[in-house]
C-alpha positions, 0 to 999 in steps of 0.5 A, a space after each residue: 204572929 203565929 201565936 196569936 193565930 194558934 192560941 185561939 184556934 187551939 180555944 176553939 178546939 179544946 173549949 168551944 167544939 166540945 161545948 157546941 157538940 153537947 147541944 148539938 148531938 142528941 145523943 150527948 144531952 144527958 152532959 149539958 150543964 152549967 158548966 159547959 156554959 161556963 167552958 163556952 164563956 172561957 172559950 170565946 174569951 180566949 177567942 176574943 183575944 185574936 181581935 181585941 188583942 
C-alpha cells in the first residue's frame, strides 16, 4: 500500500514539479525545451500507475 502512494508522489516531485515551474516562473524561460516536455510526459506516466495500477 504504501508503495503505491510514495512512488507516485515521489513522480510528482522529481518529474513533474520542476517541468510545471520552467512554465510557470518567468524567470526560468530560457530552460523550456523538449525535454521538459518529454520529462512531464514520464512524469504523469509514473503518476497514472497509482490509478491504472
Amino acid at each position: 500500500m504504501i508503495y503505491a502512494i510514495s512512488g507516485p508522489l515521489i513522480a510528482m516531485i522529481l518529474f513533474i514539479m520542476p517541468t510545471l515551474s520552467t512554465y510557470l516562473i518567468p524567470a526560468l524561460k530560457p530552460y523550456r525545451s523538449i525535454g521538459n516536455f518529454i520529462t512531464l510526459v514520464v512524469g504523469l506516466l509514473c503518476v497514472s500507475v497509482m490509478f491504472f495500477g
